[in-house]
C-alpha angles and dihedrals in degrees: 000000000000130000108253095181109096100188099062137011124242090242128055106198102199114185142168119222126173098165085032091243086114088049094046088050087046088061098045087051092056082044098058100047095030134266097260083062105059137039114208119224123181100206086222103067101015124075105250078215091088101070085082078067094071144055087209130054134178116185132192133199144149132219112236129208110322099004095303136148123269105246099249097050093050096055090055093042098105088049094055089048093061101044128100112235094163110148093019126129112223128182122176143207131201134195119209150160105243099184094028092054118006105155074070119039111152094345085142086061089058096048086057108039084054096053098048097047072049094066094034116277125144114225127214127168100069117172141232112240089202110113089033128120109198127120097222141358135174092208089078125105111252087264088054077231092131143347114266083244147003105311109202122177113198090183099066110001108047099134085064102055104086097045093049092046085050091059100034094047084051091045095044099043077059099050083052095052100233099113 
């Protein structure tokens, strides 16, 4: 199944980068499932509005400092909490320091993964923890099983992203049924 709509890709992929990993990760990502599948949207400059726009939704964020949002997120938090995402397929994506802060490692993932099931959204992508070293995170499934979504760590764990990115971008384009 291709896209046949020019104007606009299946997928909006919406992120939050302040140290521009999340956005790096954004454009593998786009790399990975094509360019005609997914239109990129920094949340600093684009209207978060415009996720009710599409049926499929990546989001990236990192966790900053102790398990807190990343800026840009956090000044359009209101505005995710009112929308409707009902119907919608999210998966999400975190970036973390596992060793640096590891009481909080994708915590942010969590936030967010939280506030969009809130407002309706269905997520897919979820992530196995195994392989993982932190001592708590609230981006973790009740069972602590798996993240709510790809958790990458830049910091300390560079030479796995892409592998990681090459499985989760396959899994995900699944879950969303476009494969």
């Amino acid at each position: 199944m291709k896209p046949t709509d020019t104007t606009r890709a299946p997928i909006g992929l919406f992120y939050g980068s302040s140290t521009c990993y999340t956005e790096m990760a954004a454009e593998k990502i786009r790399e990975r499932i094509g360019d005609e599948w997914i239109d990129l949207h920094n949340v600093a400059s684009d209207d978060v509005a415009e996720m009710q726009d599409y049926d499929f939704l990546i989001l990236g964020i990192p966790t900053w400092d102790y398990g807190e949002l990343q800026e840009d997120w956090e000044n359009c938090w209101d505005q995710l909490a009112a929308m409707n995402l009902s119907g919608k397929k999210v998966a999400c994506y975190g970036l973390g320091d596992q060793e640096g802060y590891p009481q909080w490692y994708q915590d942010a993932l969590g936030y967010l993964h939280a506030q969009v099931v809130a407002v309706g959204a269905k997520a897919v992508g979820y992530w196995s923890a195994d392989g993982y070293e932190f001592e708590e995170s609230k981006g973790l499934t009740p069972d602590g099983a798996q993240f709510v979504g790809l958790a990458l760590d830049e910091e300390n764990e560079f030479d796995r992203t892409d592998e990681r990115l090459d499985q989760w971008c396959a899994q995900i384009m699944h879950e969303f049924g476009l494969q």
